[in-house]
C-alpha positions in Angstrom: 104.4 21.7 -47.9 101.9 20.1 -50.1 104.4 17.7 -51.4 105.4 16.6 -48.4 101.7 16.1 -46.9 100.7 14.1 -50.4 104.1 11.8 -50.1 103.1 11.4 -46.2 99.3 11.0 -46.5 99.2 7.3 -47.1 101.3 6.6 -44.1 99.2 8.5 -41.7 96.1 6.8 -43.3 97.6 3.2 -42.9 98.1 4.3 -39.3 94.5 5.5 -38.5 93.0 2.4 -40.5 95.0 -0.2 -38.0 93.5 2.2 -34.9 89.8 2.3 -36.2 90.2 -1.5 -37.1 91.3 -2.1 -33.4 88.4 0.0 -32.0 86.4 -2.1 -34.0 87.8 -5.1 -32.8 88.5 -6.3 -36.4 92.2 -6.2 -35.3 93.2 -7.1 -31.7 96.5 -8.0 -29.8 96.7 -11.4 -31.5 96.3 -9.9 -34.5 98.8 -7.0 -34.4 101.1 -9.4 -33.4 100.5 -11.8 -36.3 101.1 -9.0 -38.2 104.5 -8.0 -36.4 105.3 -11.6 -37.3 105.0 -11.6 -40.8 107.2 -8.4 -41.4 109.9 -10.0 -39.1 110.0 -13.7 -41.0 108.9 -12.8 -44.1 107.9 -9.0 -46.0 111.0 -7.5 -44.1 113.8 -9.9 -45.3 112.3 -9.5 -48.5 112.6 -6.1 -48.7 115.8 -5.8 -47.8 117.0 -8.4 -50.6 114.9 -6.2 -53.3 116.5 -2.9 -52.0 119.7 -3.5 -50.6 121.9 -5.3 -53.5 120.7 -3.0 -56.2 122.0 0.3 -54.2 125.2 2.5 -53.8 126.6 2.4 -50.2 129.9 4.9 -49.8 132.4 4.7 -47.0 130.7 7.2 -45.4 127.6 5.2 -44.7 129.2 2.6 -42.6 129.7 5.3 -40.4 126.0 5.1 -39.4 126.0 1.8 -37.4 129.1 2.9 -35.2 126.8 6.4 -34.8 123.7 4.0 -33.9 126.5 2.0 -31.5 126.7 5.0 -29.1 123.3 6.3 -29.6 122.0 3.5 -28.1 124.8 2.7 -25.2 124.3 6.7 -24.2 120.8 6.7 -24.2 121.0 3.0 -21.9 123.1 4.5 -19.7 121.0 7.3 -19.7 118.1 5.7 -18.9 120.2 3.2 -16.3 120.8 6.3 -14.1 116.9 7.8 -14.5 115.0 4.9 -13.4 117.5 4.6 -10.0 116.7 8.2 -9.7 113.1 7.6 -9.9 112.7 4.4 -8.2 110.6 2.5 -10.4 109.2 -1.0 -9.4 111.1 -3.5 -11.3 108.5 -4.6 -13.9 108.4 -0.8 -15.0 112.4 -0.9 -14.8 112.5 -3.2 -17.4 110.1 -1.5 -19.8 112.2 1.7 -19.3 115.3 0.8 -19.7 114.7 -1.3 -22.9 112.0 0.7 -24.6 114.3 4.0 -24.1 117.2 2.7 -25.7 115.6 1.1 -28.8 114.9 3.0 -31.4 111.2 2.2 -33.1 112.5 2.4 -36.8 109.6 0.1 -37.8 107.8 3.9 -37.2 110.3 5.8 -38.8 110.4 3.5 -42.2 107.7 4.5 -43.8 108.1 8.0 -43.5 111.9 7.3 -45.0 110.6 5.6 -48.0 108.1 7.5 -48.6 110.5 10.9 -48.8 114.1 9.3 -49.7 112.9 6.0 -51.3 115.6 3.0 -51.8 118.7 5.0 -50.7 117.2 6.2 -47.7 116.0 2.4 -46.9 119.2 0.9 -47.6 120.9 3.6 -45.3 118.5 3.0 -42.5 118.7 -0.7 -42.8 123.0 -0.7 -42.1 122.1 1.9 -39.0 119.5 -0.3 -37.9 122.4 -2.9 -37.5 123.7 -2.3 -34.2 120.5 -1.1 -32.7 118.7 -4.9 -33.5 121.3 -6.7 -32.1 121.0 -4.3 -28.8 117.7 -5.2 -28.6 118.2 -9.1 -28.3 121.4 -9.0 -26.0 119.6 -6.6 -23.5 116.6 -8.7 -23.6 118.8 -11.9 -23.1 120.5 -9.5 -20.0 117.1 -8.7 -18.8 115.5 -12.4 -19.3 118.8 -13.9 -17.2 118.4 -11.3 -14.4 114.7 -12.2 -14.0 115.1 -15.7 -13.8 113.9 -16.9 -17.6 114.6 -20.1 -18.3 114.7 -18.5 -22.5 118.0 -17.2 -22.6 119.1 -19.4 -24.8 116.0 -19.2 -27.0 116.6 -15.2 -27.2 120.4 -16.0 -28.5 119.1 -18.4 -30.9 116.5 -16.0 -31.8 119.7 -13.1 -32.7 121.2 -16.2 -34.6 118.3 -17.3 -36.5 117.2 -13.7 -36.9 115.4 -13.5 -41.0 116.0 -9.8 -41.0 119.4 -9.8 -39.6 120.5 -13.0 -41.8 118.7 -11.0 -45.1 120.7 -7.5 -44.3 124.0 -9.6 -43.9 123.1 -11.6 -47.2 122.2 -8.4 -49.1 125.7 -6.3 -48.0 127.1 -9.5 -49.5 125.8 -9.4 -52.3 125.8 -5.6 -53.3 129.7 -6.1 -52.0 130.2 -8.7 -54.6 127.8 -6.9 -57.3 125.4 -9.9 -57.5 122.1 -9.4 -58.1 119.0 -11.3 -58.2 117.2 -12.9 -61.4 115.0 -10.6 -62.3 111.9 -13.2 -61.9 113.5 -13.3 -58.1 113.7 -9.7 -58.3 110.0 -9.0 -59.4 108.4 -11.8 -56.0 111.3 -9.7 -53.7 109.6 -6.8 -54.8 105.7 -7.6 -54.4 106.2 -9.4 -50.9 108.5 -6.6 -49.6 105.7 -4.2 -50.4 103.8 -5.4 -48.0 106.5 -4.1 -45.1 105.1 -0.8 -44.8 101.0 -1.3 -44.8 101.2 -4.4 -42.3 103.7 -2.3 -40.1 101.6 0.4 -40.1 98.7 -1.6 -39.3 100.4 -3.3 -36.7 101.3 -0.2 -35.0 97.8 1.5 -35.2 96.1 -1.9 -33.8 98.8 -1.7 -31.0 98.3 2.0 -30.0 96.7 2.0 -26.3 97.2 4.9 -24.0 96.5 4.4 -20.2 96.6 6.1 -16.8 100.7 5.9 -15.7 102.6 7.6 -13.4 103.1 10.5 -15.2 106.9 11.2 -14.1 108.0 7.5 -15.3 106.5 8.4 -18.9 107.6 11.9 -19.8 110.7 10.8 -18.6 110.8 7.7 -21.0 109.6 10.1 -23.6 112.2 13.0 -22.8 115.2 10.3 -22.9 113.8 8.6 -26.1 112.8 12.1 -28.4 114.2 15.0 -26.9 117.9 13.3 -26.0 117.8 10.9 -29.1 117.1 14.3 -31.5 119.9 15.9 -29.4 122.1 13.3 -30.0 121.4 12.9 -33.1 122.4 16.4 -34.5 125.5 16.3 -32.4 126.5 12.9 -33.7 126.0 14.1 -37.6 127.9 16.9 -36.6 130.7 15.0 -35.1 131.2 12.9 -37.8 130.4 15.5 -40.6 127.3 13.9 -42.2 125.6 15.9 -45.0 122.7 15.2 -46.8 120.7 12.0 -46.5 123.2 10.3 -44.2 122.4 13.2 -42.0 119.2 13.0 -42.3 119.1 9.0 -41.8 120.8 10.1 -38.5 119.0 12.8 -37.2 115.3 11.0 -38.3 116.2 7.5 -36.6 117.8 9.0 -33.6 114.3 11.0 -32.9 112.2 7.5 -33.6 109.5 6.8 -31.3 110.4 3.9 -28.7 110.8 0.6 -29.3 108.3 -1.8 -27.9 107.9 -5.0 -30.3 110.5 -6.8 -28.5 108.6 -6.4 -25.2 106.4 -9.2 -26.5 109.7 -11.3 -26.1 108.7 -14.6 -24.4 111.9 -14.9 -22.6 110.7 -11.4 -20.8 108.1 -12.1 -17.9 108.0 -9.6 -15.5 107.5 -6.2 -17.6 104.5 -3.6 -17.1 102.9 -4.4 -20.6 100.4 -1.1 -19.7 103.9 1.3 -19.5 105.1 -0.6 -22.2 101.8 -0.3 -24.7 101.6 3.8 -23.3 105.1 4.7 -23.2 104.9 3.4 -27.2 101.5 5.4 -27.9 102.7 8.5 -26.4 106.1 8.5 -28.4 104.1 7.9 -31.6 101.9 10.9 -31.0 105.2 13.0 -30.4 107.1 11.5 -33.4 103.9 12.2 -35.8 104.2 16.1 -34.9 108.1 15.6 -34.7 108.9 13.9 -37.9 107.4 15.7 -40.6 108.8 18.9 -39.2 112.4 17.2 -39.2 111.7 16.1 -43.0 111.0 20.2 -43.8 114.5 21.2 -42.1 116.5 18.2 -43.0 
C-alpha cells in the first residue's frame, strides 16, 4: 500500500497544483486549454515516438483496439437510449452522449505510467486507437446535425491529427525494428516528459463542479464508471486477457469521461456547465476508483 501511494503521490499532487493554480487565477480556461494544446501538437506525439518503437507488442495486444471498438459503440448506444429516456434539452444531449462514450485516458495515463511504465503506455496508446477516432467522427456527426459549417475542418482535424499520425508512425517503426538516433531519442524523451505534468495541470485548471440536474449527471456518471468497469471485466474475460493487457482494459474502460473534445469549434450548441461538471464529478469518482483497481489488478 505504501508503494503504491509513493508511485501515485506525484500524480495527485500535479492534480491539486493545476486546481489551486486555477483558484488563484494563475491558470484559467485559456490557459488550460493552451495547455491541452501543447500535449495534443507536441509533448504527446513525442511521447509516443520515445515509447512506442523501442517496446514489445504480442498478438494479443492488438486485441485491445477491437475491445476499445465495442466499448465505446455499447456505451453510445447506451447512452443514445438514456438521454431519450430522460428527455434532455439538446445542448445537454450532446454533452451526454459524447462525453459518455469517450473514454478520458488523458486521466488514466498517468496513473498507467506511473505503475506499469513503457509497456503499459505503449498498450494504452494502440487501445486508445479506436476510441480517438470515435471521438472526431461523432463530433463531425454531432457538428453536421447541428448545423456547423466545420465539418470538414473536424475531418481534416482526424487527418491531420499529431497524435494519431505519431501512433501510426511509431507501429511502423517498431513493425520494421527502426529506431530513432539516439540524439533523436534523448529530445523525444525530454519533450514527451512533459505529457504527464501539463495534462495533469490541464485537468486540475479545468475541474469546475456546478448545480445540474442531478438525474442527467449520475446517469452520465453510472454509464461512463459503473458500465465502462462492467464492461471492462467482461470484455477481458471474453477475450481471455491476463496480466497487463487486462489491466490496460479494465483501467481504461473505468476512465473518467471524456470532455477535451467538447472545446471542438465545429460543436456550438453543447451545455459547457454539464460538460465541465459531468468531467469533475467522474474525476472525483475515478481518483477513489483507480487506485483501488491498481490493488486488485
Amino acid at each position: 500500500m505504501f508503494d503504491l501511494a509513493f508511485l501515485l503521490a506525484p500524480t495527485f499532487a500535479t492534480f491539486l497544483i493545476g486546481i489551486v493554480l486555477r483558484k488563484t487565477s494563475i491558470l484559467d480556461d485559456y490557459a488550460s486549454n493552451v495547455l491541452f494544446k501543447l500535449v495534443h501538437h507536441l509533448t504527446l506525439p513525442a511521447l509516443l515516438l520515445s515509447v512506442l518503437p523501442y517496446v514489445i507488442i504480442s498478438r494479443e495486444v492488438f486485441f485491445l483496439p477491437l475491445i476499445s471498438c465495442i466499448l465505446v459503440l455499447v456505451t453510445l448506444g447506451a447512452a443514445t437510449l438514456t438521454r431519450k429516456a430522460l428527455f434532455m434539452p439538446e445542448k445537454t444531449c450532446t454533452v451526454f452522449v459524447i462525453g459518455t462514450m469517450s473514454m478520458n485516458l488523458g486521466f488514466v495515463m498517468p496513473f498507467i505510467q506511473s505503475f506499469y511504465g513503457d509497456d503499459g503506455l505503449a498498450r494504452l496508446f494502440v487501445f486508445n486507437l479506436p476510441n480517438e477516432l470515435a471521438l472526431y467522427s461523432i463530433t463531425y456527426v454531432f457538428s453536421y446535425k447541428n448545423g456547423g459549417t466545420a465539418e470538414n475542418k473536424t475531418s481534416e482535424k482526424l487527418i491531420k491529427s499529431p497524435p494519431l499520425l505519431a501512433l501510426l508512425a511509431a507501429l511502423l517503426m517498431n513493425a520494421l525494428a527502426f529506431r530513432p538516433v539516439p540524439m533523436a531519442t534523448a529530445v523525444l524523451h525530454s519533450i514527451g516528459g512533459l505529457t504527464m505534468p501539463l495534462l495533469l495541470l490541464g485537468l486540475g485548471a479545468s475541474f469546475k463542479i456546478t448545480k445540474l440536474n442531478p438525474l442527467h449527471l449520475a446517469a452520465g456518471i453510472a454509464l461512463r464508471m459503473l458500465l465502462g468497469l462492467l464492461l471492462g471485466l467482461w470484455l477481458a474475460s471474453l477475450f481471455h486477457l491476463e496480466g497487463l493487457n487486462r489491466a490496460i482494459v479494465v483501467l481504461s474502460a473505468s476512465a473518467p469521461a471524456g470532455f477535451t473534445t467538447l472545446t471542438f469549434n465545429s460543436i456550438e450548441k453543447i451545455d459547457r456547465e454539464f460538460a465541465a461538471t459531468l468531467a469533475a464529478s467522474c474525476i472525483i469518482v475515478a481518483t477513489l476508483l483507480i487506485p483501488v483497481l491498481l490493488i486488485i489488478l
